[in-house]
C-alpha positions in Angstrom: -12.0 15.0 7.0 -11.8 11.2 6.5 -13.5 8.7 8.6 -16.9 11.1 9.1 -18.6 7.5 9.6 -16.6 6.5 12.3 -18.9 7.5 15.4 -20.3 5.4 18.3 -23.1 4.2 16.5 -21.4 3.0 14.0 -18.7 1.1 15.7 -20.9 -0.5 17.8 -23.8 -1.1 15.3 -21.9 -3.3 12.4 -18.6 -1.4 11.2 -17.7 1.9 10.5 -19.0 3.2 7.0 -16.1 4.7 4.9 -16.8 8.0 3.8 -14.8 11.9 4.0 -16.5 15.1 4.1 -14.9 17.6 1.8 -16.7 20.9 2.9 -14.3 23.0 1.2 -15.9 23.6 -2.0 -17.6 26.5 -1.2 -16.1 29.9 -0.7 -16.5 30.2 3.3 -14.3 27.9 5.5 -15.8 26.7 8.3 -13.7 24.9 11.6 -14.2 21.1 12.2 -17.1 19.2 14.2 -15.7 18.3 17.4 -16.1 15.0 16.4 -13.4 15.5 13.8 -10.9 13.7 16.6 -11.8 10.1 15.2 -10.6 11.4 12.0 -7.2 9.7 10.7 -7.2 13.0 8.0 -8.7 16.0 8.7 -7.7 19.8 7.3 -8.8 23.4 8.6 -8.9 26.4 6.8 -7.8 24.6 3.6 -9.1 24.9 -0.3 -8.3 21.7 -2.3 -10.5 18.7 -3.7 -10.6 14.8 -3.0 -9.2 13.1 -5.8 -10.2 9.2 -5.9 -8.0 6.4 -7.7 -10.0 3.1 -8.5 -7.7 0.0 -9.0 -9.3 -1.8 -11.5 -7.8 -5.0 -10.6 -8.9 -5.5 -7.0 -11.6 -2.5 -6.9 -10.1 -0.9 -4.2 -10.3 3.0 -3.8 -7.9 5.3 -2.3 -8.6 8.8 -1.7 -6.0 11.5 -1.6 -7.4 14.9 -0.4 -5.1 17.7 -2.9 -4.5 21.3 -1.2 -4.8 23.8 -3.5 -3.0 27.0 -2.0 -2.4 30.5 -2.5 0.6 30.5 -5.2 -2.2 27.7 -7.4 -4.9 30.3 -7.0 -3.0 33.1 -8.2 -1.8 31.2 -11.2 -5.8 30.2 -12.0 -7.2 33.4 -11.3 -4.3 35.9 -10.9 -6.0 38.1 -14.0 -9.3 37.9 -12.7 -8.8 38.8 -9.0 -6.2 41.5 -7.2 -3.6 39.5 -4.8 -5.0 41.7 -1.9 -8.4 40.0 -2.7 -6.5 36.3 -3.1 -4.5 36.8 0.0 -8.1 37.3 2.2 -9.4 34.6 1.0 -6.6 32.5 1.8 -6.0 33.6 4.9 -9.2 35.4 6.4 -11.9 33.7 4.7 -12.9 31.3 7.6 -15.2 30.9 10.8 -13.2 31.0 14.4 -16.2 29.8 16.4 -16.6 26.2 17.3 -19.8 24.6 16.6 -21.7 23.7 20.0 -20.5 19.9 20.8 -23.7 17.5 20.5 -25.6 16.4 23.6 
């Protein structure tokens, strides 16, 4: 999720901070905050990893979030795991529940 800076506070105390939460790292998936609709990116029930370019020149950064998805993780670890156990964690490895909105 891009933008996880860009809350009222922020825009009303200076500027939104740049910043994404990548929360995928772990094994378990969990659904967005419902803050998430400010986002300009956001991904659920994805596996993948935030790959940053620096231009050298200007030092600007641009992030690229990269899905990594089933056929990539049976390639990587195909001879390790069964594709019964692959397939669940692609496609059942995630919470349904929403988080409680913040009061």
């Amino acid at each position: 999720m891009s933008d996880n800076y860009k809350t009222d506070y922020w825009m009303s105390h200076g500027g939104v901070i740049p910043g994404w939460i990548v929360g995928n790292a772990g094994a378990f998936r969990y659904p967005l905050p419902p803050e998430a609709t400010k986002a300009r990116e956001k991904r659920e029930k994805v596996y993948g990893y935030l790959l940053a370019t620096v231009h050298i020149a200007d030092g600007v950064v641009d992030f690229n979030f990269k899905e990594i998805n089933k056929d990539d993780l049976s390639s990587a670890v195909g001879d390790r795991y069964t594709p019964d156990f692959i397939d669940y964690c692609v496609n059942q490895n995630f919470e349904v529940k929403r988080p409680a909105a913040p009061r």
